[in-house]
N, C-alpha and C positions, 0 to 999 in steps of 0.2 A: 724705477726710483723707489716703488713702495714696495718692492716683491720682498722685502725681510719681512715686512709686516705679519703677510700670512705663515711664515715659520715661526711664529711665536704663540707661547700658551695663555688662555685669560687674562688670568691673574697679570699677568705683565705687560701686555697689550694695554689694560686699563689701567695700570699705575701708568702709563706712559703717555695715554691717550683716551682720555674719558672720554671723549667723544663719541667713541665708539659702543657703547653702553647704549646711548640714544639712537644711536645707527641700528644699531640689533634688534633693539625696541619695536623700529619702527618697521623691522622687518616679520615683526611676531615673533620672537624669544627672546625669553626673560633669560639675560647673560648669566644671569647670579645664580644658578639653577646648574649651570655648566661650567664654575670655574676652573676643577680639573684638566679637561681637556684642551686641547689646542683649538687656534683657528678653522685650521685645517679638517680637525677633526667635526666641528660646529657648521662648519659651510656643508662635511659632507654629507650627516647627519642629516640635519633639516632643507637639503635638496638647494641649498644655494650658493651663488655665483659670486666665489670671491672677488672677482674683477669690478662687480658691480658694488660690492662693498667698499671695496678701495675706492672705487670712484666718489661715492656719497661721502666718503672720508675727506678725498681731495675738494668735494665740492663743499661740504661743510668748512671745512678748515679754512678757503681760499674766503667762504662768505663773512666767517668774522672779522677778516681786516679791513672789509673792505668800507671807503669810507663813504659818507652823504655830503658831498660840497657843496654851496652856493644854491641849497633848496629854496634860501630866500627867495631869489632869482626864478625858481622853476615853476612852472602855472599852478594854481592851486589844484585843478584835479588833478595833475602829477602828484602832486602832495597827499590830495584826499585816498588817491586809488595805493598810495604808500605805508599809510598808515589802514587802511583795509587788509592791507597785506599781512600787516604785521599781529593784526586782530587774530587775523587764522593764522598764521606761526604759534601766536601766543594760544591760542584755544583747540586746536587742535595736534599740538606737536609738545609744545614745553608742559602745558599744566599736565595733559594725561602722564606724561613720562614721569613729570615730579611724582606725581600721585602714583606711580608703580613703582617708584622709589620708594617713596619714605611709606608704601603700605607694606611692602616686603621684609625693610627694617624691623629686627626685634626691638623690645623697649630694652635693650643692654643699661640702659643710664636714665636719669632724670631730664638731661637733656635733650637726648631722643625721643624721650614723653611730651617734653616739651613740643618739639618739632610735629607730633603727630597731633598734639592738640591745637597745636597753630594753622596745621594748612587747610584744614576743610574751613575755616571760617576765611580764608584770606579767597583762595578760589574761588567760593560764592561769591566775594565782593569784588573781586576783577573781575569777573564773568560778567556781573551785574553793570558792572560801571562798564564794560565794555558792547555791552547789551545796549544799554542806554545811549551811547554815542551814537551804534550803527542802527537804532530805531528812531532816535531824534534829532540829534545833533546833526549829524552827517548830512541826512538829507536834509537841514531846513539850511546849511551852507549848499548844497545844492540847488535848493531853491533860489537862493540868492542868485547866485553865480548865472541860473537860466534866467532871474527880471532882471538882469543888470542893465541900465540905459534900455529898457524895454517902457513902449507909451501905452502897450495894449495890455489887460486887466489889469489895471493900476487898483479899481476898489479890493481885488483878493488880496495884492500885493499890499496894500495899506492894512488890511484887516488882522491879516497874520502877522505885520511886524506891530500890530498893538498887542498882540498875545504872546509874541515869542520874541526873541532878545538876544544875541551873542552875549551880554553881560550874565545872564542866566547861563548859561551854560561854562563860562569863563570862572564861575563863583562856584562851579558843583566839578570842575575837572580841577581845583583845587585841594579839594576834598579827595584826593586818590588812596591809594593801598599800602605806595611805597612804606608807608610805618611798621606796616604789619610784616610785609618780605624783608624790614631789617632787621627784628625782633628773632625770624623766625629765621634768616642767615645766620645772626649771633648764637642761636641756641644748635644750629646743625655744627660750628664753627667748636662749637665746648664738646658737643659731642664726640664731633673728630678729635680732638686734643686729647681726650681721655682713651681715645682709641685708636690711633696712629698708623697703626700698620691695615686695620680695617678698609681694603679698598673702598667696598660700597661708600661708608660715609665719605671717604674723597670725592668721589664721582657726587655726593647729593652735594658735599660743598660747590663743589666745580659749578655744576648746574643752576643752583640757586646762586652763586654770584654771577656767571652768566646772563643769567634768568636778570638780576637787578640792571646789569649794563642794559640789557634790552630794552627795560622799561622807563631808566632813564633816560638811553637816548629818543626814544617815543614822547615820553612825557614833554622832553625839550623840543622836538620838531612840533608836538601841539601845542604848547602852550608860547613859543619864543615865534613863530609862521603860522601855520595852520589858523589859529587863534587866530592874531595881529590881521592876516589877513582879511578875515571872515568879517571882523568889525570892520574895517576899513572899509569893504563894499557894503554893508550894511547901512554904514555911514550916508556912503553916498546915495543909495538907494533913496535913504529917508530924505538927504539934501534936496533929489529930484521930486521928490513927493511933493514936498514943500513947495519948490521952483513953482510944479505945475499948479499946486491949489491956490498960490496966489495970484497965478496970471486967472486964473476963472473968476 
């Protein structure tokens, strides 16, 4: 079904299918390096297995449609161990590629300039906010989740929810990035416009609007579930607390 694929040259490949750019990436070569030549010629060069490209092709392509239904419904570790997932997507797979993108870009325009002085400060602060989640956040709903309707150490359980809070953490995952990755899609967006026929900046556009569905849909499974949930057992946690210290 995909066997044209590998009869086709860079350059065309990636106007057709930017995907592929990230495919390559993550296989160790920089595509922009080799757009003269073919596929064929890139697999046989660097010792690899077009079969297994295609597949990553097929396997990528097949994961963007696919949809998250009725997470409401689904246990909150399902949940929690979903958005870990997506932590390491985002930190090990999309930022590095972004960043071998737009550091291989020349400054062509001002809004390319733009773009490269936007992304090192946005990464730091997704890194960081994402940092934060899986050092604090994450685990103090884990904690929860293991005292839930639990009678035995109730003083640690009382101790820690007078120090720590869903509401605290519900008021700083407010405070996200998303401003900064719309600033800096608009300025890749102008860039492409002045330069049209420029694959690479296609594939950075691609990317970074990619890059934003991702993190919207992230941001909505934590903040609309994830969230919601966490207080809700919190809730009840404290309710129990309560229950017990006034039967004593």
């Amino acid at each position: 079904m995909y066997e044209h694929l590998k009869q086709k040259d860079i350059t065309t490949l990636l106007e057709e299918h930017c995907v592929f750019a990230l495919i390559f990436h993550l296989w160790g070569v920089n595509i922009f390096n080799h757009l003269e030549k073919s596929f064929c010629e890139i697999c046989s060069e660097k010792e690899l297995e077009a079969d297994k490209l295609i597949d990553n092709y097929t396997s990528l392509t097949r994961s963007h449609k696919k949809r998250i239904l009725n997470l409401d419904k689904i246990p909150l570790e399902v949940v929690i161990d979903y958005v870990k997932t997506q932590h390491g997507v985002i930190r090990f797979r999309k930022l590095p590629f972004l960043d071998t993108l737009i550091q291989k870009l020349k400054n062509k325009n001002r809004h390319m300039e733009k773009v490269k002085e936007l992304f090192p400060a946005f990464r730091k602060g997704l890194e960081a906010h994402i940092a934060h989640e899986e050092r604090e956040m994450l685990p103090h709903i884990v904690f929860l989740m293991n005292n839930a309707m639990q009678r035995n150490g109730l003083f640690e359980v009382y101790s820690i929810l007078e120090n720590e809070s869903m509401e605290k953490y519900t008021e700083m995952h407010e405070q996200d990035e998303r401003d900064e990755l719309f600033y800096l899609l608009e300025a890749a967006r102008k860039a492409h416009e002045t330069m049209p026929e420029d694959v690479q900046f296609k594939i950075l556009v691609n990317e970074l609007t990619n890059f934003n569905h991702l993190l919207q849909v992230l941001a909505r499974i934590e903040n609309q579930i994830l969230l919601p949930k966490a207080k809700k057992l919190e809730m009840a946690i404290s309710e129990q607390l309560q229950q017990i210290a006034t039967l004593n």
